[in-house]
C-alpha positions, -999 to +999 in steps of 0.1 A: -430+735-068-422+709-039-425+670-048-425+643-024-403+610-028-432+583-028-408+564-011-405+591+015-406+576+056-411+537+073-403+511+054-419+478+062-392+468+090-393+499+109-434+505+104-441+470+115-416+471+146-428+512+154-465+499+155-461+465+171-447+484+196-470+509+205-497+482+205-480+465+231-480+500+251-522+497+249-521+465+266-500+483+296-473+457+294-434+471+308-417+472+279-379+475+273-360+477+241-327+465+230-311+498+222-331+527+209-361+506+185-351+533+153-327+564+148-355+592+154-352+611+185-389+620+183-405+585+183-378+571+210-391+606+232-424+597+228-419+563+236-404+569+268-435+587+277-454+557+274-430+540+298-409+521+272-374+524+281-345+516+263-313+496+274-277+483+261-278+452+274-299+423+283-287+419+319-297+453+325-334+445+317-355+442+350-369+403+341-407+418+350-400+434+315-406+422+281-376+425+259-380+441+225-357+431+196-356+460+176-359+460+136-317+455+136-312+425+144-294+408+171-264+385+173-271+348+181-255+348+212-284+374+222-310+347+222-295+324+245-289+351+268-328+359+265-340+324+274-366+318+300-373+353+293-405+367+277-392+389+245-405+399+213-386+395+182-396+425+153-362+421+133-367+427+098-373+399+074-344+413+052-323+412+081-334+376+093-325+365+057-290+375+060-285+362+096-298+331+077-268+332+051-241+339+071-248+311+102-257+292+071-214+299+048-200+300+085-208+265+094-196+255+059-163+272+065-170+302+044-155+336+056-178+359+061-180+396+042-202+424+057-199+457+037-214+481+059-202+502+085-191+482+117-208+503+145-243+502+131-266+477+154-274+459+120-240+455+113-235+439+151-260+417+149-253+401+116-215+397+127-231+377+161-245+347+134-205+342+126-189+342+159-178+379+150-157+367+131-168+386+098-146+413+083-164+444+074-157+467+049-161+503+048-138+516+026-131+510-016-097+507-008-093+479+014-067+456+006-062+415+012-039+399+027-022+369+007-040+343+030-078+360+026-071+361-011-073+317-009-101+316+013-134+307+003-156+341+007-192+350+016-204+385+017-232+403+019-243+432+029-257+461+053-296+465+043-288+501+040-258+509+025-257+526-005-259+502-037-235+521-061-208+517-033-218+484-025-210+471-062-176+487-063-165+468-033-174+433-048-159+442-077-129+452-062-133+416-043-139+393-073-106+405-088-090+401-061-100+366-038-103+334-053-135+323-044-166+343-038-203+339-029-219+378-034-253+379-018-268+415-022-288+421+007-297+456+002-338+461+011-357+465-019-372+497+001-335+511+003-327+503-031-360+521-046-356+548-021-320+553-028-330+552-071-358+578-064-333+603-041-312+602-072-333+611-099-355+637-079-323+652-066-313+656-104-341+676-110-343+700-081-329+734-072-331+723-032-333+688-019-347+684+018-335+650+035-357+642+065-345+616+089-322+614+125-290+624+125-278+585+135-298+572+106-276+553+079-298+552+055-309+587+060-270+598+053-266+574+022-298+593+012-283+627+018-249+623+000-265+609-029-288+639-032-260+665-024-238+650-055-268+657-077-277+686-062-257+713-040-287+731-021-293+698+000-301+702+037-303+669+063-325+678+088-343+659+116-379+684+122-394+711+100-378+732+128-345+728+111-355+740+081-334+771+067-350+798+064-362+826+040-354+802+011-373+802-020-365+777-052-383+770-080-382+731-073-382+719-040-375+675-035-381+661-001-375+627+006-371+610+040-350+580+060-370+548+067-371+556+103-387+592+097-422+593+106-451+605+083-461+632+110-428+647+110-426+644+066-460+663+067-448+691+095-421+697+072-439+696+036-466+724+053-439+743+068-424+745+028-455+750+015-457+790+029-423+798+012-433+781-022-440+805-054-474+804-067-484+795-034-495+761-040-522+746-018-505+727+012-536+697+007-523+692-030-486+693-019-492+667+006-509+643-016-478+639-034-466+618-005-501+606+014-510+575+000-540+575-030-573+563-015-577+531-012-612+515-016-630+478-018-628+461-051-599+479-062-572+457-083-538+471-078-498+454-084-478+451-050-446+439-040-443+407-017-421+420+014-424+392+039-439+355+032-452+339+068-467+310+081-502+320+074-500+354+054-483+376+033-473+412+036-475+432+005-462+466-004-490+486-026-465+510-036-474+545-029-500+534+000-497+545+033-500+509+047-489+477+034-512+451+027-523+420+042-530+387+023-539+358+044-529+326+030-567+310+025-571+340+003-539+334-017-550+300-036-575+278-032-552+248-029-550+237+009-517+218+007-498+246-002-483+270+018-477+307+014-442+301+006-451+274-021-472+304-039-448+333-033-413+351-025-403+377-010-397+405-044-428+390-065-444+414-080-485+405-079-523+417-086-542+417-058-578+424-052-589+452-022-612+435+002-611+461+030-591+490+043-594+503+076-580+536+080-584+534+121-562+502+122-539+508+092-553+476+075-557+468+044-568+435+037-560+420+002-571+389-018-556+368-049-581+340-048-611+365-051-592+379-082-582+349-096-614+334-096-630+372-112-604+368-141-610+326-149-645+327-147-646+343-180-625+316-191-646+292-176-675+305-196-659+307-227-644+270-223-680+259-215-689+277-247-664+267-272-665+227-256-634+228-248-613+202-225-600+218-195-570+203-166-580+207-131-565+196-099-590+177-073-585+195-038-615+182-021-643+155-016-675+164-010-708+155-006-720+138-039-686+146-056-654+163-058-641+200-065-619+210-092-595+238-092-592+251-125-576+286-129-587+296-094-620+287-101-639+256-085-656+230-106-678+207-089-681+177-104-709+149-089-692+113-083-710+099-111-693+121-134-658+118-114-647+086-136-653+061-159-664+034-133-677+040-101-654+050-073-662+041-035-641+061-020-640+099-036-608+113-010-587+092-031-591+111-062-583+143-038-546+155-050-549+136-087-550+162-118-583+153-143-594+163-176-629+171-180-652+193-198-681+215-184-715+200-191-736+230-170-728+263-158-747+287-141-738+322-142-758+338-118-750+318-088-710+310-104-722+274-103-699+250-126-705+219-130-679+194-151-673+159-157-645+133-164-665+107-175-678+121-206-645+123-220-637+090-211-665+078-229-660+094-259-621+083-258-632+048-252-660+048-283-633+062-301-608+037-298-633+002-301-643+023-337-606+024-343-596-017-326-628-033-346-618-016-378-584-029-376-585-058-353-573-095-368-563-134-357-526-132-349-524-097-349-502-082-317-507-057-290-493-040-258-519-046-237-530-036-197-542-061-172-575-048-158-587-073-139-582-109-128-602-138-125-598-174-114-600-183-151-578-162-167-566-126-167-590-101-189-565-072-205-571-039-225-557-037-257-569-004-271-604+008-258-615-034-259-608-060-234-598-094-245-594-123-221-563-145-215-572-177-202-550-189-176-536-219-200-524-192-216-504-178-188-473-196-183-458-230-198-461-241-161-489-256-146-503-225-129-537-224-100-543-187-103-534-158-128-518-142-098-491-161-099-480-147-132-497-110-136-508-084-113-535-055-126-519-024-142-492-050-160-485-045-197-484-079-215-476-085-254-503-103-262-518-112-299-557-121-309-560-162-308-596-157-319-624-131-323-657-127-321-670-093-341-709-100-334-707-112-294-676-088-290-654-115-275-616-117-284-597-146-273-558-134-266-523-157-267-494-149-246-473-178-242-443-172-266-429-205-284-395-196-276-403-200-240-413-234-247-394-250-219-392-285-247-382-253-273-352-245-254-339-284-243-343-292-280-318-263-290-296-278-258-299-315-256-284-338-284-281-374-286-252-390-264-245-360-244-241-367-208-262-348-184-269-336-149-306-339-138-325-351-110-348-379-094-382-363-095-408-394-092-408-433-092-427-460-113-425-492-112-406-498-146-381-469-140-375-431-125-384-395-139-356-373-135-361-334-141-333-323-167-343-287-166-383-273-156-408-283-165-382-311-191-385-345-177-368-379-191-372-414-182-341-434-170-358-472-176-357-497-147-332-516-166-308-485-170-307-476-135-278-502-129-257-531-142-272-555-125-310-566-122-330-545-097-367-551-085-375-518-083-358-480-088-358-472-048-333-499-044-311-471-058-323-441-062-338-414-041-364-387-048-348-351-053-312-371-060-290-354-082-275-381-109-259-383-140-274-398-175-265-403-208-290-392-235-299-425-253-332-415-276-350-382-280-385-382-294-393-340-297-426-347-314-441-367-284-418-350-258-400-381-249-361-381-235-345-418-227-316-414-203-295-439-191-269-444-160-261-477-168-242-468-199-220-445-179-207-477-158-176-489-165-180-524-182-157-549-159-128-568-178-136-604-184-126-633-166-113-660-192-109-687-167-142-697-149-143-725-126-178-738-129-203-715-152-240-714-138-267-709-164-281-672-155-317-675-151-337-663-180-348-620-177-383-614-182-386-587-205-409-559-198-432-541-228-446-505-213-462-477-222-450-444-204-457-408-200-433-380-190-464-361-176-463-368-135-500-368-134-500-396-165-499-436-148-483-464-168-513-476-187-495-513-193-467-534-183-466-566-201-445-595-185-430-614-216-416-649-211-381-659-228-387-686-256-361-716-254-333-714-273-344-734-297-375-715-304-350-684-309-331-694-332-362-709-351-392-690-343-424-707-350-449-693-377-477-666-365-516-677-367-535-646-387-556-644-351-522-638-335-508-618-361-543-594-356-536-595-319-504-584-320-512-552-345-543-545-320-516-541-292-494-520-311-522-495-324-532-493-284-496-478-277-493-458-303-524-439-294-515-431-259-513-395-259-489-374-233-507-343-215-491-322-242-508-338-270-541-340-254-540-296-252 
């Protein structure tokens, strides 16, 4: 019996650079490789035949040829040399990945591991991203040196070598260096090739290892097989088979640069010497790929994530699959890489396969959108709410993505109020529920608005049954006006009126709240039967006449300042929006006609506190009491009678906008009259109480709210 390794022949690395390649060889362009392009004698032979020639070095390239960077890799240096130069680059995306490390640790100061044998290209190359200055390991029993063991370490290694080995050496490393960084950068292809080798080999009586004699991974594969099994032959063409050999159980397994036309040669050349003689056509299959075909939903391996596609690995397939990125997700902001990485496993959906180009083209949307329609049509049944993220305007609406599927829901529908401009909903994340479906065109239709609606019935069921005078909510500020600022406190709006604000005099809500705010606000009044609710938000202990009550006392000096001017004295601003009156007769200690003569607007002064009067908002202050009184003279030459002082009755206001509703000039009585003063007539008496109600009734600004 003869089984195949599944994993037998190209990886994706040497496949990919092998038929890039001889594609360029059908557009008759020179071509010239950077060393041989794999370790098979037959394909480099065959390629020379189609003019593609092979060199060492770069200044050894003719520049009328295009330079081919072979699936190994090439030091950075390489690529400067190769400037101005037309080239194409087909170095593995494993290998690029580690390039990417080392130049990465290097820069940092790291020093660079490779385990992997020093002469292999791949091994060059990788050591050119370091300045060469890596140190490669071959051998289990490398030792140290005292100053290694402090450095900081970074290793990785050879895509090929042989994983069981490559373990031992980083144990070996951890327990002796300080500091390491172990990146294991064996393929996935070599690793799963290397695992199958192993356990066919353990159940054969002759292993066959097919690959050139220069091949690495073809010798890892070889002495892994020949320590499980003795009868193992490395060969390089069904030509170096041995001969006359019958076994019961035959294993063949191949190098990734061994092609599949040499792995079949040497399968039908077996095939004649096997007992039973088994049909060569079933023998084979164990290796050819299974058949491929439209609609089929297989698991793959993601080998290499690019700018607008992704390469996946169907397993036992001959050819690797291709899954451009528009058929990855539906989302158009994402890129492949935001989806994917290289090693994720994932169910993919067989568009096409083309046998003549070795294409297979693969799709995740068209899957995705197979397995959440029947979500979709269960949601839609069941009434259930589903999360979606907008990823496009259209005409008449929006599409969302819901589980790879597209809901299209009409602008109307889109939110609770109308929206002008639909692109900026594109990029939000909704919640909707389906309200039509049609399952023979895969139409869905869904909306946000009926959710809305029934969350915002729900809640004014919920505010009315609860809702009170004085009771307090969190509120939002929806909108502004230029009467006040309306605000939703739980499914209801309720307005604040713009005296309601801010404790200062205020010509615009905006001064105070924006939209989207959240206020603390209580219900000042409410209306069950016209729906209107009447909100507070000024907070007594903001009271600007709150706070100087709990600061000001009587007789404490202060500092304020000269704010406005009357006639019978000066306002002077003790803190905002707290004004007190310094009288025209406490401005000095002498007689002056009017404040100005000495005071200035916006001058900064210090008053005693001679009355306070919180219930009308009224502060005396005085500067004159702060004057020193002068020492008096006891001897006077010649004393001059002081002309007699009007006094002055007033009423006053603290509020700037207020003006002094009466100033009444009184005459001084002779002293006589003082000392005696005459009776009151009733009319006079009356008069006098008339002019006393007046004053009493002058409200301030304050009182009048």
């Amino acid at each position: 019996m003869i089984k195949v390794a599944k994993t037998a022949g190209f990886c994706y690395g040497v496949k990919r650079a092998v038929d890039s390649v001889y594609d360029e060889t059908e557009k008759k362009k020179k071509l010239a490789t950077l060393g041989h392009l794999i370790h098979n004698r037959q394909v480099i032979e065959d390629l020379e035949e189609k003019g593609v020639k092979s060199y060492t070095k770069v200044e050894e390239i003719p520049r009328d040829m295009t330079v081919v960077i072979r699936a190994h890799g090439v030091g950075e240096n390489v690529y400067k040399e190769l400037q101005g130069r037309d080239y194409i680059d087909l170095t593995c995306p494993f290998v690029s990945k580690i390039h990417k490390i080392v130049s990465e640790h290097h820069k940092k100061g790291y020093q660079i591991v490779i385990v992997g044998d020093r002469n292999h290209p791949e091994v060059i190359g990788i050591n050119g991203w370091c300045g060469n200055e890596a140190l490669i390991i071959n051998a289990l029993d490398y030792e140290f040196d005292d100053k290694l063991r402090e450095k900081d370490l970074c290793v990785v290694a050879q895509t090929t070598i042989n994983r069981e080995f490559f373990v031992e050496i980083v144990q070996n490393i951890k327990k002796t260096c300080k500091s390491t960084l172990i990146f294991d950068t064996i393929c996935s292809a070599t690793k799963d090739r290397q695992k199958e080798a192993d356990e066919l080999s353990r159940n054969s009586d002759m292993m066959i290892v097919i690959g050139g004699m220069e091949s690495s991974n073809t010798r890892k594969l070889f002495e892994i097989s020949k320590r499980n099994c003795p009868v193992t032959y490395h060969i390089e063409t069904f030509e170096d088979l041995p001969q006359k050999k019958t076994y019961n159980k035959i294993g063949i397994t191949a190098g990734a640069s061994t092609p599949g036309s040499i792995i079949e040669e040497v399968v039908k050349a077996m095939s004649e010497n096997v007992k039973n003689e088994e049909n060569f056509a079933e023998l084979f299959e164990q290796y050819e790929s299974k058949t491929l075909n439209n609609g089929d939903i297989i698991d793959g391996t993601v080998v290499e994530v690019r700018a607008n596609e992704v390469i996946v690995d169907l397993g036992g397939f001959k050819y690797n699959g291709q899954l451009a990125a528009d058929q990855l997700t539906d989302d158009p902001s994402l890129k492949p890489s935001d989806v994917v990485k290289e090693g994720d496993t994932i169910k993919v959906y067989v568009v096409g396969v083309n046998d003549g180009e070795g294409k297979v083209v693969l799709s995740r949307k068209k899957l995705v959108a197979m397995e959440s329609w029947n979500k979709i049509k269960a949601a839609y049944e069941e009434e259930k709410i589903l999360e979606g993220k907008i990823i496009k305007a259209v005409k008449g609406g929006v599409i969302a993505l819901t589980d790879g599927s597209q809901v299209f829901i009409p602008a109307r529908q889109a939110s609770g109020r109308f929206v002008q401009d639909l692109q900026s909903l594109v990029g939000t994340t909704v919640t909707y529920k389906i309200i039509e479906i049609d399952d023979r065109r895969k139409r869905v239709i869904g909306s946000v608005r009926v959710l809305i609606e029934a969350e915002r019935k729900a809640r004014e069921e919920k505010f009315w049954a609860d809702a009170e005078v004085g009771k307090r909510y969190q509120g939002t500020v929806k909108s502004l006006t230029s009467f006040g600022a309306f605000v939703d406190i739980g499914g209801v709006d309720g307005l604040v009126h713009i005296s309601e604000l801010s404790w200062n005099k205020i010509k615009h809500p905006s001064e105070v709240v924006k939209e989207g705010d959240v206020l603390d606000v209580y219900i000042k009044d409410i209306n069950a039967e016209t729906k209107k609710i009447s909100l507070g938000y000024k907070k007594t202990e903001d009271n600007p006449w709150v706070i100087a009550q709990s600061k000001i006392n009587l007789g404490d000096v202060i500092k304020c300042k000269i704010v406005r001017m009357m006639p019978f004295g000066a306002f002077a601003e003790i803190m905002p929006n707290v004004d007190g009156l310094i009288h025209i007769s406490q401005i000095a200690d002498r007689r002056i006609t009017k404040p100005e003569d000495v005071l200035t607007i916006g001058e900064e002064v210090e008053a005693k506190v001679t009355d306070l009067n919180w219930e009308d908002k009224k502060i005396s202050l005085s500067i004159r009491a702060l004057i020193p009184v002068p020492e008096k003279v006891e001897e006077v030459e010649e004393e001059i009678p002081a002309e007699p002082m009007k006094e002055e009755a007033l009423v006053y206001s603290t509020d700037p906008e207020v003006e002094v509703e009466e100033v009444i000039e009184i005459e001084p009585a002779e002293e006589e009259a003082a000392e005696a003063p005459a009776a009151e007539t009733p009319a006079e008496e009356a008069a006098e109480a008339a002019d006393a109600e007046e004053v009493a009734e002058t409200e301030t600004p304050a009182e009048a709210e």
